[in-house]
Structure formats: structure tokens, C-alpha cells
C-alpha positions as CSV (number, residue, x, y, z in Angstrom):
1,X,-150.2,153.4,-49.5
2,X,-147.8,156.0,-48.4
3,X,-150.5,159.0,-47.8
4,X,-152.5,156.2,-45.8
5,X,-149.0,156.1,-43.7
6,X,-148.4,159.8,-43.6
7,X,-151.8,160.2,-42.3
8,X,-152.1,157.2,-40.0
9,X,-148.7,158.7,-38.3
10,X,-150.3,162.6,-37.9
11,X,-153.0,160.9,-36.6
12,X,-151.1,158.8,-34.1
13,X,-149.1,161.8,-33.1
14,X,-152.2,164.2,-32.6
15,X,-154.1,161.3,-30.6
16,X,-151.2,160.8,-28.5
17,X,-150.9,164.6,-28.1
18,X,-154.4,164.8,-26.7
19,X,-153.3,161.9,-24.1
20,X,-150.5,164.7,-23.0
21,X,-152.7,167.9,-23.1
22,X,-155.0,166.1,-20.6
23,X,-152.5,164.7,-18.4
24,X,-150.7,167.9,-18.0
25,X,-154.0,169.8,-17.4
26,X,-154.5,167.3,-14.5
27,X,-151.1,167.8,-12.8
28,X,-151.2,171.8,-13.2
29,X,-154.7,171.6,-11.5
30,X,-153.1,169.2,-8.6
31,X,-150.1,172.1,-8.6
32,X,-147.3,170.3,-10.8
33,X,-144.2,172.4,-11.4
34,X,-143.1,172.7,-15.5
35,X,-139.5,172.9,-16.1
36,X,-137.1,173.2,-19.2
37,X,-140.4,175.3,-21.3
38,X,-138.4,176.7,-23.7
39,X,-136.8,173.2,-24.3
40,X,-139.9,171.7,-24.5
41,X,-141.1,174.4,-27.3
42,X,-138.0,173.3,-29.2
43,X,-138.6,170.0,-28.8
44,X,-141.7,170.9,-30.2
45,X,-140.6,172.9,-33.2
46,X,-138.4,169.7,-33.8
47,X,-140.6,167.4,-34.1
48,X,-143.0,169.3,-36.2
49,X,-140.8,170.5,-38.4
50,X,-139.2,166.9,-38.8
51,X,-142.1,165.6,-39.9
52,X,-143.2,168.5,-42.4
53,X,-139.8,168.1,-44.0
54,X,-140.0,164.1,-44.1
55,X,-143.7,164.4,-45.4
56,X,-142.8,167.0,-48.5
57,X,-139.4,165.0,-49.3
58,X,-141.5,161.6,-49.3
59,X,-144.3,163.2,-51.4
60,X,-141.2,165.0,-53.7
61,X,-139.1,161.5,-54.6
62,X,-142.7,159.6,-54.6
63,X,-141.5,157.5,-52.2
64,X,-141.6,153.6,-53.6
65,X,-143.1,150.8,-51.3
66,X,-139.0,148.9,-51.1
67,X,-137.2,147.0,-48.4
68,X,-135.9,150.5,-47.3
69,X,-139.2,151.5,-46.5
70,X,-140.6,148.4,-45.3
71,X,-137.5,148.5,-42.8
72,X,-138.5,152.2,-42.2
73,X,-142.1,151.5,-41.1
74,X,-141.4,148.3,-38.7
75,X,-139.0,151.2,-37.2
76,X,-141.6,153.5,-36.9
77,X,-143.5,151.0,-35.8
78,X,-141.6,149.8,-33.1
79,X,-141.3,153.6,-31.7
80,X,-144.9,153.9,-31.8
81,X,-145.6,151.1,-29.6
82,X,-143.2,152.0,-27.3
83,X,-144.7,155.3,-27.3
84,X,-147.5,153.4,-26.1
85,X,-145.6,151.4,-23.5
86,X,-143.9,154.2,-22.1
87,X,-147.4,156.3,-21.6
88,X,-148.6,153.6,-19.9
89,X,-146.1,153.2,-17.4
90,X,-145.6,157.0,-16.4
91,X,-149.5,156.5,-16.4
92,X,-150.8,160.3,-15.7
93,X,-147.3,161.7,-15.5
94,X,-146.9,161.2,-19.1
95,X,-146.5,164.4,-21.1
96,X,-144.5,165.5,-23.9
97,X,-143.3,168.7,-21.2
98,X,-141.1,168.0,-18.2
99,X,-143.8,168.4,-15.6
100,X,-143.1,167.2,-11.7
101,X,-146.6,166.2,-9.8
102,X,-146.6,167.4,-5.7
103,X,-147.0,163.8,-5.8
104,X,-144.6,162.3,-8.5
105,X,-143.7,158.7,-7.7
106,X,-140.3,157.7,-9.4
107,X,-141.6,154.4,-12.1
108,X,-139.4,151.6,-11.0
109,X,-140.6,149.5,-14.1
110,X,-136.9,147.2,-15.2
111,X,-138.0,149.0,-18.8
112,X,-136.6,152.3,-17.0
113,X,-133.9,150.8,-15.3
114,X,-133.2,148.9,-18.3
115,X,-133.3,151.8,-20.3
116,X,-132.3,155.4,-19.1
117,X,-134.9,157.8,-21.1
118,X,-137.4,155.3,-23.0
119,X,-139.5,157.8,-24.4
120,X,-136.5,159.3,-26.4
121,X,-134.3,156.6,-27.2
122,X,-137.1,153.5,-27.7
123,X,-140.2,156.0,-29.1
124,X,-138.9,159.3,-30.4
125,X,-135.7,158.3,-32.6
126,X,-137.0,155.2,-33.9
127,X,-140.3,157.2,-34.8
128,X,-137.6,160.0,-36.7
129,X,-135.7,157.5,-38.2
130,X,-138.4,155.0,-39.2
131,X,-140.7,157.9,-40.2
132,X,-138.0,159.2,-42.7
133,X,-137.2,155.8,-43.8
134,X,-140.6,155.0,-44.9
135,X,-140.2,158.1,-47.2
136,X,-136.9,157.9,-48.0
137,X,-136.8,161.6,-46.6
138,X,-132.6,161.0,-46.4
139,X,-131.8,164.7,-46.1
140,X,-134.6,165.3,-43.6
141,X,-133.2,162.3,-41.7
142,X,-129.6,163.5,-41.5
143,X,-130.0,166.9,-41.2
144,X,-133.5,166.6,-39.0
145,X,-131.4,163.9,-36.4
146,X,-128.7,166.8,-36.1
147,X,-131.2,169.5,-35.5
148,X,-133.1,167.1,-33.1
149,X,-130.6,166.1,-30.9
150,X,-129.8,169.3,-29.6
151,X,-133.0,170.0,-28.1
152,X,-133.4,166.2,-27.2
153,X,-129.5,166.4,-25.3
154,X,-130.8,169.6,-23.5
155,X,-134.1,168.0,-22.2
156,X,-132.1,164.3,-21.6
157,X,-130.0,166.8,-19.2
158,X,-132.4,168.8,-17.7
159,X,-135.0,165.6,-16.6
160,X,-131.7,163.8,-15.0
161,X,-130.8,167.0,-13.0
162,X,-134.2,167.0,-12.1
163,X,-134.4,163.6,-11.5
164,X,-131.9,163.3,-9.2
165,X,-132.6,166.5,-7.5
166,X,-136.4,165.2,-6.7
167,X,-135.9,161.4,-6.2
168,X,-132.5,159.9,-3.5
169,X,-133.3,156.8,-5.2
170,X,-132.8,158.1,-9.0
């Protein structure tokens, strides 16, 4: 049961990755500006490595079906389907880079004003911490988190300046 989960989540993540390969190949061809790259590679790195760790810790303790992994996956869970929320509503300006379109319109959805930063704080740390959960992956959760948040403060920063910069009513 927890392979299936470990591969139903890689799956998830690369099918979701496809969704932002395609939408950013759209904006570049319609002359969308990338900032923060070398954030975004981090972020990257992160996120990969995060999951690697949480996988090989899961697979090393045999991670038992319990109440802390039951917890865990309606955590990871919940982040997955707000990945899906979130893609939805930023539509074809979703990607996992900080990409600006010519013609970027700011997403008034109340999720956003409800909200600051969805994608990291109602997709991408439930999805860590649920992920690690399910496994029981506790030292990839701690120490992974730490890692992860410095890339994730450094992008949170860079999209407001951005943000504010491109949008009066931000």
C-alpha cells in the first residue's frame, strides 16, 4: 500500500509538472519574462531531494499503515487538491518558475486574497509534510522543512516584490 502511494505521488508530481512545462512554453512564445531562476532551480533541487529522502526513509523504517500515516496522507491529500485548485485559477500562468506574461492579469479569486501565496502554503507544505507523514520520513521532515524554507522564503519574496512592482492593485 505504501509503494502504490509513493508511486501515485511521483506520478501526480510529474503530471502536474507536464501542466507547467506547457504553460511556460506558452508564455515564453507570447514573450513572458522569468525571474528569480536560480531560486526556482533550488526550489527544484528541494523538492526533489525532499521527496528522494522521504521515499528511502519510508522504504528504510517500512513505513506501517497507523493513524500517523493515515493523518499524513489526508495531508498530502489536501495539498494535492489544492495543487489542483490553485492551477486552475492562475489557469495558463501557472508554473512551478516565477514567469510574468506581457499580458499577466492579477487573479482576484477571495482564495488569493484569503490566502497570500496558495500554492506554497495550501499545496507545497502540506504535500512535504503529509508526504513525510505517510512514511514516517521524521528526519527528512525536519530537516527537509529547514532546507525548504529557505528557497521557499526567497521565492515568497521575490513574487511579492514582483507583484507589487507589476500590479497598483497587489
Amino acid at each position: 500500500m505504501i509503494i502504490a502511494f509513493i508511486v501515485a505521488a511521483f506520478v501526480y508530481r510529474f503530471a502536474m509538472l507536464a501542466v507547467s512545462i506547457r504553460n511556460e512554453k506558452r508564455l515564453r512564445a507570447d514573450g513572458a519574462t522569468e525571474y528569480g531562476a536560480s531560486v526556482s532551480r533550488w526550489l527544484a533541487m528541494a523538492h526533489v531531494a525532499f521527496y528522494l529522502a522521504a521515499t528511502a526513509e519510508g522504504l528504510v523504517r517500512d513505513a506501517p499503515i497507523d493513524a500517523i500515516s493515515i493523518t499524513g496522507f489526508l495531508i498530502y491529500l489536501f495539498g494535492a487538491v489544492m495543487l489542483l485548485v490553485v492551477s486552475q485559477l492562475l489557469g495558463r500562468f501557472w508554473t512551478v518558475k516565477l514567469m510574468i506574461a506581457r499580458d499577466h492579469a492579477l487573479v482576484t479569486h477571495p482564495l488569493f486574497r484569503i490566502v497570500r501565496h496558495p500554492n506554497y502554503f495550501l499545496n507545497i507544505v502540506p504535500e512535504l509534510i503529509g508526504y513525510a507523514l505517510t512514511l514516517h520520513a521524521y528526519v527528512t521532515l525536519v530537516v527537509g522543512l529547514m532546507i525548504y524554507v529557505l528557497p521557499l522564503a526567497l521565492r515568497i519574496r521575490q513574487e511579492e516584490e514582483i507583484m507589487r512592482d507589476r500590479f497598483a492593485s497587489y
